[in-house]
Phi, psi and omega in degrees: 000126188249169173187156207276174189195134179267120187232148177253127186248016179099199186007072148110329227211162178220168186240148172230135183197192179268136163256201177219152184215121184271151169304134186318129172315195177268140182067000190287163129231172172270160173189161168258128194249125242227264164221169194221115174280139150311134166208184209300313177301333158297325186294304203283030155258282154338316200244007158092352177310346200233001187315329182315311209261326202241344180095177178230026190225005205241111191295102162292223206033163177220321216285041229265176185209161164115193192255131161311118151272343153187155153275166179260171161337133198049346207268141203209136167081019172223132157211173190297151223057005184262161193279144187200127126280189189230127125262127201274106204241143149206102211268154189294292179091020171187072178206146200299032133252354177305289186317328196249004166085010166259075191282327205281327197256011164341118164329318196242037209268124174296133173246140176277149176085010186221302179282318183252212178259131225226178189302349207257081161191144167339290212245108183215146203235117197239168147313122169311335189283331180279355215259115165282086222260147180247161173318091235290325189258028170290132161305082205320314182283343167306259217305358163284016154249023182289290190299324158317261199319345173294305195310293188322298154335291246253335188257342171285303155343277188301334179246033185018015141010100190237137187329163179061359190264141162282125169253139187249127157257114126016025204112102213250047175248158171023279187287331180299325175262355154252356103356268236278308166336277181333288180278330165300286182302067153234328195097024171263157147298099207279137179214145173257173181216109192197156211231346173263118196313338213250295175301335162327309194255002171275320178304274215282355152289353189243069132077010176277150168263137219243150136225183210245045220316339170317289201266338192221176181258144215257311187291328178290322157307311186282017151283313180295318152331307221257354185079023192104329205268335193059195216267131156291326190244167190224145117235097209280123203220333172269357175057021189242170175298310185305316185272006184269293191328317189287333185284319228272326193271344168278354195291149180279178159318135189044026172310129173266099230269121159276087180253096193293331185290140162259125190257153186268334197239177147295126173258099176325113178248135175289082223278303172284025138292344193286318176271339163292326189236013183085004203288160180248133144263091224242130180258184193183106199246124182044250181171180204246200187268295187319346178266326194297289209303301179336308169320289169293343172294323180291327163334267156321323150314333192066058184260359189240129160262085178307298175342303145337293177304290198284120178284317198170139190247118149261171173295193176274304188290354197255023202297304188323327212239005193250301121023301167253012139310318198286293192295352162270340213207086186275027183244031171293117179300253178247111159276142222216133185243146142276101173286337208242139158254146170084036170260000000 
């Protein structure tokens, strides 16, 4: 069975063409694949940051959307046609985070679309376990944000988040701002912290109180908001030096620290505020299966202005120009591939 499939070949580029897709293994399911968000990680697969891990063969994305095309041998409680996202996870099951009932942070864990052949194809073939079935009248390019949002779910989680509390989120891109969605429907008081002018008005149209660490110092305002007290929550988001100096220093007395950004370098941490005010460091990786369902319930709530949200949708052939788009141009929310034809 051929179909088309966008594959990364190293320096900058991907080729789109025709593959072949074998019928789904045994525990397999098959899919159609509907759309596929680009993300950060994907761009930095793109600029080659990741070749070691990743090839010059290899089909990325995860952030997906679509329909079951068939299942394989054993797969039970799934059949063809159903709206389905996949997280892509995929764990050992027996090694001592498996074992202690943490499958997402497995010693040996694969991420599909980064370890394995990932969304931005036609036809793609997953492990049954990962497979999410959605509400039928969820809008298929609404649910590829299903998987973003689990992280966010899953990092509001880790930092129990409770009503009334001031939360600073770290970086107002993509996760940041769904992060930031995510503990405001928790009942916390949200304040962003982003340096782009463009994610900045986007923040303060969906209802945030926005600041700017360029023009002001962001930890004494937010102390000052709070009456002296600082952020009951943290969430570092920016993967930069400037916003690790800011969670230590906005943080309240027992404050919690949520650290979501993957940094490329070791970031000079202020140790000693951890010990002047008590502070937790909650570190805080993907989701669990409980977060996806979560996810899709806000989902579905509309607690995401997806409309919004989605900057913009191309096609699978246009993946290239969509990609060096990106990396020109960072004020892009979520850019979205249609992958699937006649979706």
């Amino acid at each position: 069975m051929t179909h088309q499939a966008a594959v990364y070949r190293g320096d900058k580029t991907f080729s789109v063409g025709t593959a072949t897709c074998d019928a789904p293994g045994p525990g397999q399911v098959q899919i159609d694949v509907a759309y596929c968000g680009i993300c950060g990680t994907d761009l930095h697969i793109y600029l080659g940051h990741m070749d070691a891990r990743v090839g010059f063969e290899r089909t990325i994305g995860h952030e997906m959307s679509g329909r079951i095309a068939a299942v394989g041998e054993g797969v039970t409680g799934l059949a063809a046609g159903q709206p389905i996202v996949v997280r892509p996870l995929d764990h050992c099951g027996d090694c001592p985070a498996c074992n202690a009932g943490h499958e997402h942070i497995c010693h040996n864990l694969k991420f599909i679309g980064i370890d394995s052949d990932g969304a931005f194809q036609q036809k793609w073939n997953v492990p049954a376990h990962t497979i999410h079935v959605l509400p039928e009248e969820l809008d298929l390019s609404h649910a590829a944000l299903i998987e973003p949002l689990a992280v966010a779910v899953h990092d509001v989680d880790r930092a129990q988040v409770k009503p009334g509390e001031d939360v600073l989120v770290i970086g107002g891109g993509p996760i940041g701002m769904l992060v930031a969605m995510v503990a405001r429907e928790a009942g916390a008081n949200v304040v962003i912290s982003e340096i782009n002018e463009n994610r900045l008005a986007f923040a303060q149209k969906i209802g945030f109180e926005t600041m700017n660490p360029k023009v002001s110092d962001v930890a004494k305002a937010m102390h000052e908001r709070t009456g002296g007290k600082g952020a009951d929550v943290v969430f570092e988001v920016s993967g930069s030096q400037p916003g690790v100096d800011l969670m230590t220093a906005a943080a309240a007395t027992r404050g919690r620290i949520v650290m979501v950004a993957i940094h490329a370098s070791k970031p000079q941490i202020d140790m000693f505020q951890f010990f002047w005010r008590e502070l937790e460091l909650i570190g805080a990786r993907v989701y669990r299966p409980e977060d996806y369902v979560g996810a899709m319930a806000l989902l579905a709530k509309g607690v995401v202005d997806c409309e919004a949200f989605i900057t913009d949708i191309q096609g699978l052939d246009d993946i290239q120009a969509a990609f060096e788009s990106l990396t020109q141009n960072p004020n892009a929310m979520k850019s979205m591939i249609r992958v699937g034809e006649g979706v």
